[in-house]
C-alpha positions in Angstrom: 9.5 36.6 -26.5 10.2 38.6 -29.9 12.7 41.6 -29.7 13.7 44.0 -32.5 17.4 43.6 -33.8 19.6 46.6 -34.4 19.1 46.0 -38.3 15.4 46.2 -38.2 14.8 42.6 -38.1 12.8 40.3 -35.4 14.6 38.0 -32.7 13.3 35.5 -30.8 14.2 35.1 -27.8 14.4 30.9 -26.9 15.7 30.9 -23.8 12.6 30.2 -22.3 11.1 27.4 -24.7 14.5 25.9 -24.2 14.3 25.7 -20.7 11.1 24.5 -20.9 11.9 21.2 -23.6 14.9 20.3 -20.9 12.2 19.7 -18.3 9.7 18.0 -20.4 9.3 15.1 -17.6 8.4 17.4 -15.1 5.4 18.7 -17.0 4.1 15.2 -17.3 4.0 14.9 -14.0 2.6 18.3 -13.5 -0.2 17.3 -16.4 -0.9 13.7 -14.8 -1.4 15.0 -10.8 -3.8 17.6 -12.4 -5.6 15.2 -14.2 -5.9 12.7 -11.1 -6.9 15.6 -9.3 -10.3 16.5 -11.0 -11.4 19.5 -9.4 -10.5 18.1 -5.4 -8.0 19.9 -3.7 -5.6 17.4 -3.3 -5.8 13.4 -4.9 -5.2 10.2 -2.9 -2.2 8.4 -2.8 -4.3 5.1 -3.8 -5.0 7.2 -7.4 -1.4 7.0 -8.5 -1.7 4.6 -11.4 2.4 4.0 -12.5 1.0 3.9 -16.0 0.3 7.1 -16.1 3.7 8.8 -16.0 5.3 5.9 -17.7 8.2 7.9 -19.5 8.7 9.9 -16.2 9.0 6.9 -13.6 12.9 7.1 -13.7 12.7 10.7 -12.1 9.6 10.4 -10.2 9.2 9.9 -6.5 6.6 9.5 -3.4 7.5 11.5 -0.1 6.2 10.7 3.5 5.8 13.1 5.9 7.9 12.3 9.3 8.3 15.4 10.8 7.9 19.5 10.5 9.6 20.0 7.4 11.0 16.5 6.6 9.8 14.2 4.4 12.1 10.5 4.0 11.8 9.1 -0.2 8.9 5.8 0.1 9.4 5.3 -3.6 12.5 6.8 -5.9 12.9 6.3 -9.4 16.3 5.2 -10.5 17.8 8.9 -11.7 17.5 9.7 -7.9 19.4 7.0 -7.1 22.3 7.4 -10.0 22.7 11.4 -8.5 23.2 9.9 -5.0 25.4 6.9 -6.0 23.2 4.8 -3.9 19.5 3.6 -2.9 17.9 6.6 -1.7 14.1 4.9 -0.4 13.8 6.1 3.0 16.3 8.8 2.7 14.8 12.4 3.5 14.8 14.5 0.3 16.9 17.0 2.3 19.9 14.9 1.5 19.8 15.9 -2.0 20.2 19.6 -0.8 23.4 21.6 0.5 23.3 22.7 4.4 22.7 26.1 2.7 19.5 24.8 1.0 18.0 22.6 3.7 16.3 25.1 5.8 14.5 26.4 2.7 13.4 23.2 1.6 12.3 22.5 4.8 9.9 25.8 4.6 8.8 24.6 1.3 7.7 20.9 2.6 5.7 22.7 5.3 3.9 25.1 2.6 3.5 22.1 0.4 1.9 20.2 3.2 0.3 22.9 5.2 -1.4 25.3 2.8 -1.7 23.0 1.0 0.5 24.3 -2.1 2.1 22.7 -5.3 6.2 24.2 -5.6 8.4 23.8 -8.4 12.5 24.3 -7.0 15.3 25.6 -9.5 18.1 24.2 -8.6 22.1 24.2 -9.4 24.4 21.7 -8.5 27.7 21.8 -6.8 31.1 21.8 -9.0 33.9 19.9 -8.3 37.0 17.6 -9.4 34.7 15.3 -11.4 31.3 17.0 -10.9 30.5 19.4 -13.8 27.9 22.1 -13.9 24.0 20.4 -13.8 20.5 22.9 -13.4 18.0 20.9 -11.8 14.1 21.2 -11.4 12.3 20.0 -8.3 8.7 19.4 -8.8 6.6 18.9 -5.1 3.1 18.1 -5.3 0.5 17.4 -2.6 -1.8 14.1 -1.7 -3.7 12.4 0.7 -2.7 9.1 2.5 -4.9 6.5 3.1 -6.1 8.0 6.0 -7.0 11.5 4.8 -4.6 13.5 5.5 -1.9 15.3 3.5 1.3 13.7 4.8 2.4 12.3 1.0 3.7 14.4 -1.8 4.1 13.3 -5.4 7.7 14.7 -7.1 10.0 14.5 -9.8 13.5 15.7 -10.2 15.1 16.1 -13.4 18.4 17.3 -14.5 20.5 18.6 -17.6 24.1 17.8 -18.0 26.3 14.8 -16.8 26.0 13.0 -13.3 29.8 13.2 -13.0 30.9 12.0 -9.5 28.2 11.6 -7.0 27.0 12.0 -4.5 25.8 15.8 -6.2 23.6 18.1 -4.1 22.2 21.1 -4.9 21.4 24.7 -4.3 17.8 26.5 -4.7 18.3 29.4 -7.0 14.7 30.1 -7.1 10.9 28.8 -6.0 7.4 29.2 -6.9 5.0 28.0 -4.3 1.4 28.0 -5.5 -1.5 27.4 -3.0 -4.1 25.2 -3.9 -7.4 26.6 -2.0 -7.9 29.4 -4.0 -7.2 27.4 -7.5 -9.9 24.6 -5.7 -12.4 27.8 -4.6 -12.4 28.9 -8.1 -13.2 25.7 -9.4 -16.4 25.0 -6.9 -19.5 26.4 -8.5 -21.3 29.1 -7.5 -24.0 29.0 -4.4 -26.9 30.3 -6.2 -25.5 27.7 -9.1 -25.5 24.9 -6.6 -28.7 25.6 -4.5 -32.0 24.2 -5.4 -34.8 26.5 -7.0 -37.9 27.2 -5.1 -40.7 25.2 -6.3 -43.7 26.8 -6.5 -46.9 26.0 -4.0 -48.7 23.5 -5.5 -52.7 24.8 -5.8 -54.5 23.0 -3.2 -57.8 22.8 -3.7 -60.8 22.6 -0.2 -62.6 19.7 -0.4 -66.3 19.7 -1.7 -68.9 19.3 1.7 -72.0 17.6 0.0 -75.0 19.6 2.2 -77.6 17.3 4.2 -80.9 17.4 3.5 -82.8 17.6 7.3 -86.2 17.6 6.4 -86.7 13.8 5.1 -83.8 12.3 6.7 -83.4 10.8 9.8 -80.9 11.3 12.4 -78.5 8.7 12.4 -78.9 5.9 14.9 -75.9 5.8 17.5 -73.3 2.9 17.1 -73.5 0.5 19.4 -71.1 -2.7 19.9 -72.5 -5.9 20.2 -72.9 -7.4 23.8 -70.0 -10.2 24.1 -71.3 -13.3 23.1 -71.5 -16.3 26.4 -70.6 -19.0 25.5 -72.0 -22.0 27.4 -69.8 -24.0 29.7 -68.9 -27.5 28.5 -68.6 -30.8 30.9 -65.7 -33.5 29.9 -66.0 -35.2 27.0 -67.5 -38.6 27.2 -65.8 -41.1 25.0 -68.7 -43.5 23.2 -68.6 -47.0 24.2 -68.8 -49.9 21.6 -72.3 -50.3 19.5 -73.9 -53.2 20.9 -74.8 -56.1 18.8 -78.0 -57.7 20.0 -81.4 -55.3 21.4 -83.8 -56.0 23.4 -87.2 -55.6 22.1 -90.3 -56.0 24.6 -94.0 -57.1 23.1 -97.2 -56.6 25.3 
């Protein structure tokens, strides 16, 4: 954003690139889930290649749902871990927040799951003896398990400033919550688009009728089937006997 300086010249204004180039990692993930997507509403968890967000695997994670607005960590990259001071896989993600900030969160899972909805969390961190000032970002994004439904969600979490003394939890200083059916409506294409065009009636044409000439013909003789053949009844076989060797020939 430009402004105009008291002295007549131009300022830009970078607070909002800057904030931007901090979260860099989330917009990978953003990019790679959309990508994945093509045009569905929601991927598969089976689609999630690592690969893919390579550079953003530290901060990633993979949420189960387990109950109305909690979801426990399957997979958590190590960043997650380091903010916690220990293994977080099969924590829920609500541990990350202050009591203040669970209920929201909570509202958000359902949203994310329900709608279903992509939401992107700003988020401060508690200060303390040891635990300076970090701004977060909390990146939630829908998927399907193996079974169909939407019970997993694909997330990263990245930070600005030192780790300091864990465990650090945070506040939500702001959300966007974006539902994905009108995004996936937009995206279908139109019904007259999609539907077939009417073919036109093929031209059928009557069949030609050859007229009979009565006067020298004659009218046909019926059909009439063969009467069943008899066939005549046969007595035992008789086996020959041996050929004699001598005959007897009589001479008057």
């Amino acid at each position: 954003m430009s402004q105009n300086g008291g002295d007549g010249r131009t300022v830009i204004n970078m607070a909002g690139f800057v904030s931007q180039a901090r979260f860099t990692t989330v917009q990978e993930v953003e990019a790679y889930w959309e990508a994945i997507r093509g045009g569905r509403l929601v991927p598969r968890r089976s689609d999630i290649d690592p690969r893919g967000i390579e550079r953003a695997l530290e901060y990633a994670f993979i949420l189960e749902r387990v109950a109305p607005g909690i979801a426990r960590m399957r997979i958590a990259g190590s960043h997650l871990s380091d903010l916690m001071g220990m293994e977080v896989r099969g924590m829920p993600l609500s541990a990350f927040m202050t009591p203040q900030g669970r209920n929201q969160l909570g509202e958000v899972l359902e949203e994310v799951f329900d709608s279903p909805a992509k939401a992107t969390l700003e988020l401060i961190a508690e200060r303390g003896i040891g635990k300076p000032e970090i701004e977060a970002r909390l990146l939630l994004l829908p998927m399907k398990s193996d079974l169909g439904d939407i019970t997993r969600v694909l997330g990263c979490l990245a930070t600005t400033g030192e780790i300091g003394r864990a465990p650090r939890r945070f506040e939500i200083t702001g959300s966007r919550v974006t539902p994905l059916l009108g995004d996936f409506m937009k995206n279908e294409p139109a019904e007259e688009e999609t539907a077939p065009k009417p073919r036109r009636p093929e031209k059928i044409e009557a069949p030609r009728v050859t007229p009979q000439v009565t006067g020298l013909s004659e009218s046909p003789a019926p059909f009439r089937h063969a009467p069943p053949r008899r066939e005549a009844p046969q007595g035992p076989k008789l086996r020959p006997g041996p050929r004699p060797y001598l005959r007897v020939v009589e001479d008057d």
